[in-house]
N, C-alpha and C positions, 0 to 999 in steps of 0.2 A: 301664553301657552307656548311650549319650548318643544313638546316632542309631538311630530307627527304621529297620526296613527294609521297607516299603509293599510292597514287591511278592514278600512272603512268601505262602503258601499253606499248606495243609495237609499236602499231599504233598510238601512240607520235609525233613519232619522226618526222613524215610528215608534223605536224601542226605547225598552229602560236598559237602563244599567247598572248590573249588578257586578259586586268587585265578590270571588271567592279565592279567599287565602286560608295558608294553612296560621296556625298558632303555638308555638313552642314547636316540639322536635317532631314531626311526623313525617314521615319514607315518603319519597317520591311515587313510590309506587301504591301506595295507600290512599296517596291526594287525590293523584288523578284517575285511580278507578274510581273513586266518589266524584270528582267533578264531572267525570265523562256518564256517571247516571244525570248528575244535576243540570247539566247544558243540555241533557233530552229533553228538558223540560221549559222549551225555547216558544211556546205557541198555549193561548187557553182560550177559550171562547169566558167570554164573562156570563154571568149570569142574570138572565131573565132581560135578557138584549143579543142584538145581532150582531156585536161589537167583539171584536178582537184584539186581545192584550200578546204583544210581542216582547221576547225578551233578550237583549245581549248579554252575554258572560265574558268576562275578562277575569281571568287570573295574576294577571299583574297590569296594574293603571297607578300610571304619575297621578298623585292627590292636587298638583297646582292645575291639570286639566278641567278638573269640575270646578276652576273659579269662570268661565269660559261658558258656565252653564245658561245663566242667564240669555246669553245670543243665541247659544243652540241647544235648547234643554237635554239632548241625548247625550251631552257631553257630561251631563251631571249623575255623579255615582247617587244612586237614590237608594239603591240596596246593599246590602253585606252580609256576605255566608261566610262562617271562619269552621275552619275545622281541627279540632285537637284532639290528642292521646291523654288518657287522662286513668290512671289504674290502682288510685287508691283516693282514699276519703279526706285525707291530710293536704293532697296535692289540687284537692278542687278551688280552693280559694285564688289562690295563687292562679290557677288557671282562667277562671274565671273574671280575675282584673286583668290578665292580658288580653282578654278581649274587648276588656272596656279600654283600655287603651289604643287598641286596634280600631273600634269606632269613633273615636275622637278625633282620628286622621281624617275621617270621611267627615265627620259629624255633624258640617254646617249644611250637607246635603241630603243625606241620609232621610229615607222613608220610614226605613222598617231594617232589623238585623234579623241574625239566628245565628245558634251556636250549635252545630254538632257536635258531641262527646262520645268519644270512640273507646270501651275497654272498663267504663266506671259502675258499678253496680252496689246494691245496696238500699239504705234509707235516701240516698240525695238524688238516685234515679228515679225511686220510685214518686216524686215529688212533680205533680203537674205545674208545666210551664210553655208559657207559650214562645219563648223566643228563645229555650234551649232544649236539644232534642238528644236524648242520651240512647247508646246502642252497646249493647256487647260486647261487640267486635264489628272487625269490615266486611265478617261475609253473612252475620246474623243483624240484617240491615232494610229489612224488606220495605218499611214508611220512609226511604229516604224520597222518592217523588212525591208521597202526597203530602207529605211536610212544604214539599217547594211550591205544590200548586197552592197549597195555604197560603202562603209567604208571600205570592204572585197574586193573589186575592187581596192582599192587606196591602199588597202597592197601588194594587187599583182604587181602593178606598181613599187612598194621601191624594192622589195624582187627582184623582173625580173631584174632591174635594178643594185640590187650591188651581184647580181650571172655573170650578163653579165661583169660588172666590176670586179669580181673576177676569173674567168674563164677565160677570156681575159690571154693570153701568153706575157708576157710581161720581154721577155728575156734583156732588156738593164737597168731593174730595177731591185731593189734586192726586193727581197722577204721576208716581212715582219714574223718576229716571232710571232707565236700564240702562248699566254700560258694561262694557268690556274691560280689561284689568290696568291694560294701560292709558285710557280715560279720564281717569277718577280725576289726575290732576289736570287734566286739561277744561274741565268743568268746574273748576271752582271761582267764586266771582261772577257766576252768568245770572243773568235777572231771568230768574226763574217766573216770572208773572206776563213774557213776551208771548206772541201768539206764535212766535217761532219756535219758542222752547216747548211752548203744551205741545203743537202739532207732534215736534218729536219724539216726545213721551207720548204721545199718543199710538204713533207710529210702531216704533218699539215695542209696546206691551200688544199692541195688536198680534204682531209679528209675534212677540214669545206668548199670546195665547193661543194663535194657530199652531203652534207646535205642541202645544198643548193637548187642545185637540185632537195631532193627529197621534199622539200618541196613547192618548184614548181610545181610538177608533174612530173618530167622527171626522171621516173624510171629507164630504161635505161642507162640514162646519171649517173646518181647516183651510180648505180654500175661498171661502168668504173672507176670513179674515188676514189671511196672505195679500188675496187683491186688497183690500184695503189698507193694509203697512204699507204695498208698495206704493198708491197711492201718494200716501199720507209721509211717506220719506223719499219721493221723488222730488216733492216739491219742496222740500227743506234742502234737497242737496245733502241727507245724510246716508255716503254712498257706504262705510262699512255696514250698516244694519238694511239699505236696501240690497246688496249683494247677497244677506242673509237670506230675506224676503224673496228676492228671487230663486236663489238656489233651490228655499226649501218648496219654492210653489211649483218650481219644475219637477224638484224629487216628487213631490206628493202629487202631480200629474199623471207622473211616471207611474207610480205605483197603482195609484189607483183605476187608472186604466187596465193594466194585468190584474187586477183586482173585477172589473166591470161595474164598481158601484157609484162612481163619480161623474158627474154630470157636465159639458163642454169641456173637455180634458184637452189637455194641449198634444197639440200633432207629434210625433218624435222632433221634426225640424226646429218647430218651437222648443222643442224642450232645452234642444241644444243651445238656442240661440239664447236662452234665459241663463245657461251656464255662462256661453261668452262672456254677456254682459255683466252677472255676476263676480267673474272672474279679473275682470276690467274694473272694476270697483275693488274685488282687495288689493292688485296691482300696488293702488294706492295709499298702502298703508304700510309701512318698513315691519311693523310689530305682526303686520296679519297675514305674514308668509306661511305659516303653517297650516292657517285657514284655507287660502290659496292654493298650495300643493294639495292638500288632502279634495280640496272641490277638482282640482284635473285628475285626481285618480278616480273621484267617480263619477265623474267627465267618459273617462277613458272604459270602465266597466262599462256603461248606459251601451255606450256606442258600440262596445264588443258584442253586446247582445242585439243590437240592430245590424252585425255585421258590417259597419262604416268605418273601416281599418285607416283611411287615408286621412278622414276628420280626426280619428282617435290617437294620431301620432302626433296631430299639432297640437293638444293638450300635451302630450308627455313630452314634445319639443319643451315645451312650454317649464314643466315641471324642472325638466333636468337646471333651466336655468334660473329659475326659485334661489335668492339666497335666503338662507337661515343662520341662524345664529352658529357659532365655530360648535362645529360638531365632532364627537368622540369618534372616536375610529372602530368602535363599533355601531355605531349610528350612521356611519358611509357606509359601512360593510352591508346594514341593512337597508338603505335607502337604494343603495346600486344594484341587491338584490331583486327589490320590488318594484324598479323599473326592469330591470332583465323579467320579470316574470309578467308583467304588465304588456309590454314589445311582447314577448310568446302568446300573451291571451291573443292579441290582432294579428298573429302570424308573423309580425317581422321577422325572423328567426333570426338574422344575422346581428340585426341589431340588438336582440335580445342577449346574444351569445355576447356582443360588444361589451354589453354593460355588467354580463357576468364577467366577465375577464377582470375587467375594472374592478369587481368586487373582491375577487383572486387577489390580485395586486394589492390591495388594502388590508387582507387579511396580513402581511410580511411588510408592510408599511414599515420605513427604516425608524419611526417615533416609537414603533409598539418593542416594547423591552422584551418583550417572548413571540418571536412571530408565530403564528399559526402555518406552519408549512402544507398539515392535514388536512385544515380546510382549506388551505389554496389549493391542493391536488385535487380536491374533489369538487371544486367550483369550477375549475380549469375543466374537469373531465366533461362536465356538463353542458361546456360550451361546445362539446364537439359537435352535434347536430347542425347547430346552427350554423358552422361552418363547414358544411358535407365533407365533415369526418367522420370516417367510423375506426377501431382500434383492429378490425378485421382485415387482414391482405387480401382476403379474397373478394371484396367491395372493390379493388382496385385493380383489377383483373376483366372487369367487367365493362368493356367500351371505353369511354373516355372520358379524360378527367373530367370531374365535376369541382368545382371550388377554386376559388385563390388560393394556389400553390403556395405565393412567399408571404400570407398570414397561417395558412395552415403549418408551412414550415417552424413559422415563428412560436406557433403555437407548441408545438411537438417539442422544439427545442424549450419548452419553459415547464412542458409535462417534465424533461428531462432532470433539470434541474431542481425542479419541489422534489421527486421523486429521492433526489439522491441528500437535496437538505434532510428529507424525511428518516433519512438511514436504510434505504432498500434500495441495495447495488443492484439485483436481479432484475426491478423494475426499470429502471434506468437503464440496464443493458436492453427490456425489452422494446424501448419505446424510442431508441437513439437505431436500433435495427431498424425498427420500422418506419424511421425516418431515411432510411439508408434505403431501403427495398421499396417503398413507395415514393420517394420522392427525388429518387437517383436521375431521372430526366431533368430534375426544375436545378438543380446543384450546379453551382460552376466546378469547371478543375480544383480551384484553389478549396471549395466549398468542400469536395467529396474527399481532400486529404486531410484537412480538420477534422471532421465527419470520423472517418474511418480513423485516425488518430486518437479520436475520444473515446470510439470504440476499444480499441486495443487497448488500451488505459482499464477501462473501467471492467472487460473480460480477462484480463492480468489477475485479478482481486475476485469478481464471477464471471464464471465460462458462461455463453445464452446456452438455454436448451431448447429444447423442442416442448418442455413440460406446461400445461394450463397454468398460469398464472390466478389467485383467487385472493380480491382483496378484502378487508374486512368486514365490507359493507356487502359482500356476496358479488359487485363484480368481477367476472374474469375476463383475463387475455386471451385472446388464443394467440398459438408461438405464430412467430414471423418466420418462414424457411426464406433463404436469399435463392431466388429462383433468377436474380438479374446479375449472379456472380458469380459464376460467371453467365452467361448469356444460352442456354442450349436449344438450337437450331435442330436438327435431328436426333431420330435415335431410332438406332438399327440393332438389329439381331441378328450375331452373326454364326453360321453353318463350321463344324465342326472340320480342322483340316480333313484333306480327302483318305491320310492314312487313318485318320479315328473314323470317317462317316459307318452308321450303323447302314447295314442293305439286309432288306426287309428278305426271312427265307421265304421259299414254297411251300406249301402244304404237299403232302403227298400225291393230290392229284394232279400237281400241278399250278393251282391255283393259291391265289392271297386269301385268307380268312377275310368274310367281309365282315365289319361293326355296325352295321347299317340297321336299323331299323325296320322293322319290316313293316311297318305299315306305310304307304305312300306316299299321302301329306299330314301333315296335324295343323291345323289352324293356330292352333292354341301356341304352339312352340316353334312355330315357324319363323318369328320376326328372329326369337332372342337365338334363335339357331344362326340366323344369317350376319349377324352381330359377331356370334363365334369366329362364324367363317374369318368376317374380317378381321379380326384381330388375333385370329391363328398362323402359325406359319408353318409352311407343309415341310418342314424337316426337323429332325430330333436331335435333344443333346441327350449324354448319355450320362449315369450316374457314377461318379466318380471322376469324373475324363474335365482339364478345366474348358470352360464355357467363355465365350466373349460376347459383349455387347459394346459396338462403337457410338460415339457423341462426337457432334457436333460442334463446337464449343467457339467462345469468341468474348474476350473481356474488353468491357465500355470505361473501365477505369482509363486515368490517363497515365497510370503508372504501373509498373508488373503487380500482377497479380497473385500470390501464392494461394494454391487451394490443397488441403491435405486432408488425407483420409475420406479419401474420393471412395464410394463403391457404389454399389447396384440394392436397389431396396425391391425385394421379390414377396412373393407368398403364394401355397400352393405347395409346395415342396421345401422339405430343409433346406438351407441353402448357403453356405460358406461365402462369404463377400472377402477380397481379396481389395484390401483397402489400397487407393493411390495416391500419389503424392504429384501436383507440377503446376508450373510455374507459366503464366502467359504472361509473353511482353503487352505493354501499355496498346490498349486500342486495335488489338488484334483481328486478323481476320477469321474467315472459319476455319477452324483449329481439332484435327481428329484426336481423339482421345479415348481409348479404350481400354475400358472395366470387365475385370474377370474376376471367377466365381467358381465356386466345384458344389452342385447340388449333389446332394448327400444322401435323400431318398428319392425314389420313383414317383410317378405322379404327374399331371400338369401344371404347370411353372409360369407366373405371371411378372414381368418386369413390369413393378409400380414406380419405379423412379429411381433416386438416387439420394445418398447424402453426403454432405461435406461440411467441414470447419474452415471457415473462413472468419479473418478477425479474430477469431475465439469463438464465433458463434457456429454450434453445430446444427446443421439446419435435413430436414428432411424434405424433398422437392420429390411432388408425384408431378408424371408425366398426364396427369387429368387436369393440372393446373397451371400445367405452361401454355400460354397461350401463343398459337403460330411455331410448335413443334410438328414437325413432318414424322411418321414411322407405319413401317411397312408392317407392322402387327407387334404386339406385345407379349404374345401367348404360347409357349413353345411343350412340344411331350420330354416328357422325362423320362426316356425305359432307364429298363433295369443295367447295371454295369456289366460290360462284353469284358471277354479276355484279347489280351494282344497279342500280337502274332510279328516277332520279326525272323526274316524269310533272309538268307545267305548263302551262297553259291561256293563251288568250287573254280567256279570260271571268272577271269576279270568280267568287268563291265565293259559294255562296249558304248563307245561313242556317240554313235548313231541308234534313233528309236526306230522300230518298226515303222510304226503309227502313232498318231496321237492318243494321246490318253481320252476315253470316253467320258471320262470322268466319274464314274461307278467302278473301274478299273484302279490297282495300284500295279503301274509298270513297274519292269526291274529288266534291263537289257544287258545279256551276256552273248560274249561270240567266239566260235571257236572255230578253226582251220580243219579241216578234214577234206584225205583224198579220196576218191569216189571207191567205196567199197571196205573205208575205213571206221572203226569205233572206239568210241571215247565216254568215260565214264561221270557221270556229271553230279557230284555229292549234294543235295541240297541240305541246308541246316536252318531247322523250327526250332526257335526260342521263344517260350511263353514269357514274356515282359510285364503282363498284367497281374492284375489279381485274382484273376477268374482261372480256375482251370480249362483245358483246351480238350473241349470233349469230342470234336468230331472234326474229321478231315476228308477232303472229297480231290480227288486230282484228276483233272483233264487237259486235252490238250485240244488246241484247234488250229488247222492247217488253214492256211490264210489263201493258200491256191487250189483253183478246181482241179488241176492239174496234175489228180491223184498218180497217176501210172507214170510219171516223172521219178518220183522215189517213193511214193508208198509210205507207210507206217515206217518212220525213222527213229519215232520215239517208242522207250518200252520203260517201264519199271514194275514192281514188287511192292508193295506196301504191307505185308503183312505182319513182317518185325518192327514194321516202323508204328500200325494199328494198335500193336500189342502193347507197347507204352502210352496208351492213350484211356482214360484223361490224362493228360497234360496237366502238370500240378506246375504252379506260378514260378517262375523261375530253373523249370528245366525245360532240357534239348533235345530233341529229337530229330534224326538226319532218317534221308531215303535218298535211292538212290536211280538216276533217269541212265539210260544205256543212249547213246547216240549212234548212230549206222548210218552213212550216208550210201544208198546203193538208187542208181541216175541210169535210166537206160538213157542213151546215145543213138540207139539205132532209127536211123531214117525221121529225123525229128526234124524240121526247117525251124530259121529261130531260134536255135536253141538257147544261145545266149542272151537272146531280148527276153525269152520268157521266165530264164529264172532270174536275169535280174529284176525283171517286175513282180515278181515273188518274194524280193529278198535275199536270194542266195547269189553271192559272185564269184563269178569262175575268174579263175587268174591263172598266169603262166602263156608256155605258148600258144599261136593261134591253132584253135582245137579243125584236125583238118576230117573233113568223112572217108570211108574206107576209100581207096579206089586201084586202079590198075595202073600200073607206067613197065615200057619195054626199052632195057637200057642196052646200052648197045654196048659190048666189051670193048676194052682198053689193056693194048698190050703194054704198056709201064704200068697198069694196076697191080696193086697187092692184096692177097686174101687176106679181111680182116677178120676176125671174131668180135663179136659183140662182148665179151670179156675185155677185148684189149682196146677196142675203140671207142667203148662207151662211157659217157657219164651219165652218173643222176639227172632226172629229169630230161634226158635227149634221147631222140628216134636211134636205135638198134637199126643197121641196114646187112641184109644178105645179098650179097652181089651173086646172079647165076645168068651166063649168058642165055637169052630166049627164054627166061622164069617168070614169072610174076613176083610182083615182090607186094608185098602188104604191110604200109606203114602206120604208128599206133602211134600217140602221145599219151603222156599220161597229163591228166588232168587234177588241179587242187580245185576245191573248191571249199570256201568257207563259208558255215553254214551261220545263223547268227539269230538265236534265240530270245524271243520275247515272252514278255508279262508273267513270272514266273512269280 
């Protein structure tokens, strides 16, 4: 026997076996809706007994296995269902010898057949027969089960029959040798008359009638004559047929016990150790490897279901080192399979992934003239459990690594590769990101320019997207955004310069419109309100006007970084992204960068993140998936778009500010010179700059000193030619005009100078002197002068008059110097 059969069990060894094939040309899909009725038909109670006939189905079995039958009768095909198309009366003969042909493969085993005829009608259907069953068609078919329970009835009859014939004592005859295939020659020449030869003819047929037995159902009976084979071939020293013996009296322990009808059943421990020993005996035999392997796989089953994971690895230790005969490379493909799934029944996982990989690798074997690249990709995908991988980024986001980084690397890199033998560039760009964004920590330098080199290559030819990946077998990808490329630390939202801030009007009475809720608490909406809060931020951008949000930023590459077509990913409002472009040096620190936007309609406005092309890959990065971003709220109001207003004088600007700006203020400082009692006309010019018309204008002025009765109302204007142009349609002017008057009482003021400079206003020129009296005494060289001839601008006029009072006046500038206009 040359080919294992992996998907043996324990509870084998009870059944028959039936081979169903099809017969000339009939659809796949025709076979096996008819096989998948006829394997229902797996269990019968027999009749007029408490005995149960069990049955295995095989659609494809090597014919040199059933020579194999003798040592373990389950191994012998005892039945045969063929099934054919058959849709005229000419074409029945013909059909008919292919099935006698068909059982002549089995033939030296064979119980019993049946021929289903699928499509033939007429005089040749209507013709009773027991061992061919003809039908319409595949869906006018309703006896195909009790056809099978008949069939399963007439196997019981053969089987009952040559156990009664073999169990039968038939002490005046000799007792026929049972061997195994490669035996025959090593028994020829033995003096078959030794008490050493009867015992192991004895031994033997014991052994194949307990199998006998148990596949009758006579559990009981079956384990009497187990113990006695073994007996009876321990003491000959014939270890492949006590191996047999053993195996099958632990199976039939086993069974029978989950059963409850068997009488001193062996413990589980026992069971096992009947395996060992078993097992230790085919050892012994180069020809009986197949034997061997197939008893540690249901070794390894037994144990899975007593849950003994750590016993049931040193059988499949065991197995993997089995040799067999030079096996087909699809016969590795399957063997490495069915240890990978064997390691999953006990939980190994990693080792089961092991031996899948191994299988992967075998499917692209450099022997195989057509590699299978398909099933290497989907052998490969299967290992990823086992190796806590998942194809999801956001598994990886999540704490801390789990798995061996540089086999999962390895692994990722070899998804890489089948992907792209396979001809899907797209895949391959997704799974070389994902190597890139997940495993950018475990990469050296040199690692992450390879990396990203193969990238760039392979998005040359496909750009990644953001799009679900769906492969043919229904799994998907989901996209990889590179959230670690660059690296974002922060992310702020930032307040509209102080000339765009909007300021909230009054209502008429004075007061703000409230939005508030009038009921006091709600239980119900009170958490997801406090949520708002925090991720609200108490100032507005405006629609139309551009918006900014600053980042963070900092690249781990050890080389510049290019990222382009940088913007902001929002929703909630229209919202225009104003894509960037830049460039970070190698291993930078943190790095501000800031993203602008012009929302489009009104509304509240939520920054979900950003995206960019990097590599070629455009990636989407929400700020719910960065993990260790800082931000002072993501939530901002949208009003409606304001008109703008730029505001110009007829006066320079002056140097010096009043005061500081409050910051709800937009200063503008002009100054002008004026002597006390003088006025000057001061042009102001409104230009609407925006899009909005300028529908309303309000002008005040506010006097910065209490120190009204110093000058009084110095400002005046008019606005009623200037109202009359209003609304203000975008792009036109409109002037008004302020009058300035500086009129300053002087009289009896102390200070006067310290208080208007602490006002603002500076007096300059000479020192300003108070009225007062002086008695000059005459001079005879004086000359009477006139204040026409002695005077200049700006100096004291003097009357000279002996015994006069005289009353001296300065005149005073003073320059006045106007704010926040």
């Amino acid at each position: 026997m040359s080919v294992p059969d992996y998907m043996q069990c324990a509870e084998d060894h009870q059944t028959l076996l039936v081979v169903v094939q099809p017969v000339g040309i009939v659809s796949e899909e025709n076979f096996f809706r008819i096989y998948k009725r006829i394997s229902s038909v797996s269990q019968i109670s027999v009749r007029d007994s408490q005995r149960a006939l069990y049955i295995r189905y095989r659609h494809h079995y090597p014919p040199e296995n059933s020579e194999w039958g003798d040592f373990q009768t389950h191994r012998k095909v005892v039945g045969l269902i063929t099934i054919t198309d058959c849709f005229s009366a000419k074409d029945w003969p013909q059909t008919f010898e292919k099935f006698h042909v068909q059982k002549e493969i089995y033939g030296s085993t064979l119980y019993d057949s049946r021929l289903f005829v699928f499509g033939l009608q007429g005089e040749i259907a209507e013709q009773p027969r027991t061992d061919v069953a003809f039908y319409p068609s595949y869906e006018d078919c309703a006896t195909v089960e009790k056809r099978i329970e008949d069939f399963v009835e007439s196997l019981f009859i053969v089987l009952e029959s040559k156990r009664l014939d073999r169990a039968t004592d038939k002490s005046g005859d000799k007792i026929p040798l049972l061997c195994v295939p490669f035996e025959k020659k090593d028994f020829v020449g033995l003096d078959t008359d030794s008490r050493h030869y009867k015992k192991r003819c004895q031994g033997r047929m014991r052994k194949h009638v307990g199998d006998l037995c148990l596949q009758a159902g006579m559990l009981q009976d079956s384990l009497v004559h187990y113990h006695v084979a073994v007996e009876l071939l321990r003491s000959v020293n014939d270890f492949l047929w006590l191996g047999g013996a053993l195996t099958t009296n632990g199976i039939n322990a086993d069974t029978s016990a989950e059963i409850g009808r068997a009488k001193n059943c062996l413990s589980p421990e026992d069971i096992i150790e009947k395996y060992k020993e078993a097992i230790s005996y085919y050892s012994k035999y180069k020809n009986a490897g197949v034997i061997e392997l197939e008893a540690c796989v249901k070794a390894v089953r037994v144990l899975a279901i007593q849950k003994r994971s750590m016993e049931a690895s040193e059988f499949l230790q065991n197995a993997v080192y089995i040799n067999l005969r030079q096996l087909s490379e699809e016969e590795k493909i399957q063997r490495y399979s069915i240890l990978s799934e064997l390691y999953e029944l006990i939980g190994f996982h990693r080792k089961s992934a092991f031996f899948k990989r191994v299988a992967a690798m075998q499917c692209v074997a450099p022997s195989i003239s057509e590699p299978g690249w398909r099933a290497c990709y989907k052998l490969l995908l299967e290992t990823l459990p086992g190796y806590s991988l998942s194809l999801d980024p956001q598994d990886f986001s999540k704490g801390t690594h789990r798995g061996w980084a540089a086999v999962q690397m390895r692994l990722l890199h070899e998804l890489v590769y089948a992907s792209r033998r396979m001809g899907n560039p797209a895949l391959s760009v997704r799974h070389l990101s994902f190597l890139l964004q997940t495993m950018l920590d475990f990469l050296s330098d040199q690692e992450k320019k390879d990396v990203t080199q193969s990238l760039e290559n392979y998005t040359s030819k496909c750009p990644g997207t953001m799009e679900l990946l769906t492969l043919p077998d229904g799994l998907a990808l989901p996209p990889v955004p590179f959230t670690k490329l660059p690296i974002v630390r922060r992310v702020k939202l930032l307040n509209l310069p102080a000339s765009l801030r909007p300021q909230k009007m009054k209502s008429l009475l004075g007061q703000s419109v409230s939005a508030k809720s009038p009921f006091i608490y709600s239980p119900i909406i009170a958490h997801s309100r406090a949520e708002e809060r925090s991720k609200k931020i108490d100032f507005q951008w405006v629609q139309g006007d551009v918006c900014e949000v600053q980042l963070m930023v900092y690249n781990p590459m050890p080389f510049e970084l290019r990222v382009e077509n940088m913007g902001l990913l929002t929703s909630g409002v229209e919202f225009e992204s104003l894509p960037a472009a830049l460039s970070l040096p190698a291993e930078s620190g943190l790095y501000p960068v800031t993203l602008v936007g012009v929302p489009q309609t009104t509304g509240t406005i939520t920054v979900n993140g950003y995206h960019t092309t990097v590599f070629g890959v455009f990636s989407d990065c929400l700020l719910d998936n960065l993990p260790g971003v800082k931000t002072s709220g993501s939530t901002v109001e949208v009003i409606p778009a304001l008109p703008r207003l730029q505001i110009s004088t007829s006066l320079p600007r002056s140097a010096h500010s009043l005061q500081p700006s409050s910051g709800d203020e937009i200063s503008t400082n002009v100054s002008v010179q004026l002597y006390n009692g003088e006025t000057q006309q001061l042009v102001v010019r409104l230009e609407n700059i925006g899009m909005e018309p300028l529908e309303k204008l309000e002008v005040t002025s506010k006097i910065l000193t209490t120190k009204e009765k110093l000058y009084g109302d110095f400002l005046s204007w008019k606005l009623e030619d200037t109202l009359a142009q209003f609304p203000l349609q975008p792009g036109k002017v409109a002037t008004f005009t302020i009058s300035i008057k500086v009129k300053l009482d002087f009289s009896c003021q102390e200070n006067l100078l310290q208080d208007l400079s602490d006002d603002g206003i500076s007096v300059s020129g000479f020192p300003l002197c108070s009225p007062f009296r002086q008695v000059v005494r005459p001079r005879v060289e004086s000359k009477p002068v006139n204040a026409a001839e002695g005077g200049r601008p700006g100096e004291p006029g003097h009357v000279k008059s002996s015994g006069e009072k005289v009353l001296s006046l300065k005149l005073v500038p003073v320059v006045v110097s106007l704010g926040n206009l």
